[in-house]
Residue, then its C-alpha position, 0 to 999 in steps of 0.5 A: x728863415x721867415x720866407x721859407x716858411x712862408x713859401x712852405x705854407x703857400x704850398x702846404x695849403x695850395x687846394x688840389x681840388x675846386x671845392x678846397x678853394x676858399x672864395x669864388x664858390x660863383x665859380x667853382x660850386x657844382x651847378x656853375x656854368x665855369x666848373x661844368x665848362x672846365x670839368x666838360x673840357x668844352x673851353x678854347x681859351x679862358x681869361x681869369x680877371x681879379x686882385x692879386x692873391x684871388x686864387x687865379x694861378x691855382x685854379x689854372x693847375x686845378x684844371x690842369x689836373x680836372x683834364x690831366x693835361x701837361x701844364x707849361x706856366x708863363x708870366x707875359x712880362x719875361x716869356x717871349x715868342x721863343x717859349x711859346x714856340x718851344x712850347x708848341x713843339x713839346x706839344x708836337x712831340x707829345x702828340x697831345x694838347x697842352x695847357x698853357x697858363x699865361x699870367x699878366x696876359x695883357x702884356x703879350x704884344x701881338x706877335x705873341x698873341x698870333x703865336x698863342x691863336x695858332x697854339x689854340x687853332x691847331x689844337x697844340x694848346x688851351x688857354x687860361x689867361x690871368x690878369x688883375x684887370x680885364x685884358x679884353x682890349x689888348x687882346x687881338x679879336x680873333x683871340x678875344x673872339x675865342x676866349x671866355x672872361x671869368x672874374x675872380x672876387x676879394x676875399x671877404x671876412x667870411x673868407x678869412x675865417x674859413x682859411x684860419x681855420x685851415x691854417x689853425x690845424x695846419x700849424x698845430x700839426x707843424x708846430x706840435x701845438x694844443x692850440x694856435x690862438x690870435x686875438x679877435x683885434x689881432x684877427x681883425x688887423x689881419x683881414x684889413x691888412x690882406x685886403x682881400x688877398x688870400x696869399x698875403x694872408x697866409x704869409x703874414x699867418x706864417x711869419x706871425x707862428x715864426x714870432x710867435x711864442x709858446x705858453x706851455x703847448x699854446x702857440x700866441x701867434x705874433x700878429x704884430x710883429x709881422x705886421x711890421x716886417x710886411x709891405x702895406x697893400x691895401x689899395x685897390x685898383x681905383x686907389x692905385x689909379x687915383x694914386x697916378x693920378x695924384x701923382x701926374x697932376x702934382x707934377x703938373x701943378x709944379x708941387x714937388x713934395x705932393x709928388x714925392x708923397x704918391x710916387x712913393x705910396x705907390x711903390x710902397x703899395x706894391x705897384x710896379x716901377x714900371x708902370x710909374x715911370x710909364x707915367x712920368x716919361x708921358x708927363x714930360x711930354x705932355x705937361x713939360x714939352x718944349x718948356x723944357x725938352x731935355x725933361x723927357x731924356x732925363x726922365x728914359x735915363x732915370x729909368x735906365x739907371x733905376x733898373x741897373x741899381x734896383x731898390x732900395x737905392x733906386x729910390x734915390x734916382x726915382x726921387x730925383x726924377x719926381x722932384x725934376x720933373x714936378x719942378x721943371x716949367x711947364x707946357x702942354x702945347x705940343x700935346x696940343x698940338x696933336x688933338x688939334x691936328x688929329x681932329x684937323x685930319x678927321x675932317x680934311x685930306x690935305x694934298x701936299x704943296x706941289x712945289x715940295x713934291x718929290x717931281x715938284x718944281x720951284x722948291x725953295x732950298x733953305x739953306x740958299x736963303x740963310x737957312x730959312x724962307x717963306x713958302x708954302x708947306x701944308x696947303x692950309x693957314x690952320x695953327x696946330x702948335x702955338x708955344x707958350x711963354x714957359x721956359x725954353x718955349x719962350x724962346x721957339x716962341x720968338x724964333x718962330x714969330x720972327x720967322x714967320x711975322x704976320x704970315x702964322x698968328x704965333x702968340x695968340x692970348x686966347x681962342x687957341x686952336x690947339x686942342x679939339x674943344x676949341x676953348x682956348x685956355x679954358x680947355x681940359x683936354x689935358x686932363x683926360 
């Protein structure tokens, strides 16, 4: 019964106009450049950057209204190419712009973002873009060339107060109350637990009037209780990235339980499960490599399995994959390998052997001489890839330095050349 009171609220209380929005008064007061530039239409794409629960979905219907514009809402990580041509012909058929409202914008690949271009160019559509973080760098120019950036703030206390006393004559009218009362620590624990989040302010206010009580015609809001049946958010972007953070170094350090503890604070946190298994699939390249390669097929299939289960016994497989992985030997020397060959490249344009050409001539097959034989494959004696002595490594260690013998320095103790700082064992290149 709760959530549906929950989403009743949510919508009771949705502003209809700019000056009902609670926070932002940078954005939606009278004499600001954004109200005058939605208000004159003059805009071909505008991006909203800010924190969940900062008013962006509302403040894109706002404006659908301020133009009486029809409205098509998307969310980037389900629409496709398919929804935006759809779009485009409901607009054709119209015969008039449309508003096209894109949230997590920065998930578009750039097929779609071509798409949404052509939308905007041809007149068929304008767009708002909404993100928690500035999409700018995901965006294709042409498209960042066109659009606008607007940042959304955190509500403040201020803020808070503003919106209780909204939902204070909201709930006396819905529960037939004299008076709603919270208590200022009750208050106080609200505003710390929204962190900054209007919407979850809201919905732990209503799931507070559903365990609240009645002393005669006063309604003593439930503060507590809902607390308690509500998921912990506050963290901000700086602590949900010191949270990854956290988390990769502990696997890199082979300290399984460190791991567990922030892999499991970011789900609890709200993070998205896929940005954490995004995470972990490049820890088991990048820290576990040929020390134990079978890492990253287990980590794809941790995921494959945590998708088709779902939590809450997802968290089973997720476990699983953290403490795997966090306790698997460790190697960085193929991530290594990269900076060195990349920085190799910058500075040389290397001509293939022409004995390995596709018209070359004196080509050694291997599997003429047992299935290997020295000859010359890159035309440079330079070393990207020196294994290490860590688990299944130690074994492609000794198989290269047997075939190759003193022709590849295989096994250097220091001075490695497999990072771009040249600092050998010292190098931190796998920190950044």
């Amino acid at each position: 019964m709760g959530f549906i009171y929950i989403m009743k609220i949510l919508e009771e209380l949705r502003p209809k106009v700019f000056d009902d929005i609670v926070g932002q008064k940078h954005l939606t007061s009278n004499d600001t450049v954004f109200r005058k530039m939605v208000e004159d239409g003059g805009f071909d794409s505008l991006i909203l950057v800010g924190p969940p629960g900062t008013g962006k979905t509302t403040i894109a219907e706002i404006i659908c209204n301020v133009l009486s514009m029809p409205f098509f809402s998307l969310h980037a990580a389900t629409a496709g190419a398919g929804d935006l041509k759809q779009i485009m012909e409901s607009a054709k058929h119209a015969g008039k712009t449309v508003l096209v409202f894109v949230d997590e914008l920065h998930r578009f690949n750039k097929t779609q973002q071509v798409l949404l271009l052509n939308m905007i160019d041809t007149g068929l559509a304008k767009l708002i873009g909404a993100s928690t973080e500035n999409p700018y760098h995901n965006l294709i120019h042409p498209l960042r060339s066109r659009s606008f950036v607007f940042r959304l703030e955190r509500l403040e206390r201020p803020d808070y107060v503003e919106l209780y006393n909204k939902v204070k004559v909201y709930f006396k009218e819905r529960y037939k109350a004299v008076d709603v009362l919270c208590s200022d620590e009750e208050f106080e624990r609200l505003v710390k637990s929204a962190d900054g989040d209007g919407r979850r302010f809201l919905s732990v206010l209503e799931l507070s009037a559903v365990n609240g009580v009645f002393k005669g015609d006063v309604l003593h809001l439930g503060v507590g209780m809902a607390l308690e049946h509500t998921t912990d958010s506050r963290y901000n972007a700086d602590e949900h990235y010191d949270m990854l953070s956290a988390m990769i170094k502990s696997i890199r350090g082979t300290d399984p339980d460190a791991a567990l503890i922030w892999g499991f604070r970011l789900l609890e946190c709200g993070m998205e499960p896929e940005a954490i298994f995004r995470r972990l699939l490049i820890s088991a390249s990048e820290d576990i490599g040929n020390a134990y390669p079978d890492a990253l097929v287990f980590a794809q299939n941790a995921y494959s399995v945590f998708q088709a289960v779902g939590r809450p016994e997802g968290d089973i497989i997720f476990a699983h994959a953290i403490t795997y992985l966090a306790s698997c030997p460790k190697s960085n020397r193929s991530y290594k390998s990269m900076w060195a060959v990349k920085g190799y490249l910058e500075n040389n344009t290397p001509n293939v052997p022409y004995p390995i050409t596709t018209e070359g001539k004196g080509y050694k097959y291997p599997f003429d001489f047992g299935g290997f034989v020295k000859q010359e494959y890159s035309g440079t004696d330079e070393l990207f890839y020196d294994p290490s002595d860590a688990g299944f490594e130690v074994k492609i260690a000794e198989r290269l330095k047997k075939l190759w013998g003193n022709d590849k320095a295989y096994g250097k103790k220091s001075g490695e050349k497999g990072c771009p700082c040249g600092k050998g064992s010292d190098c931190k290149c796998s920190d950044k």
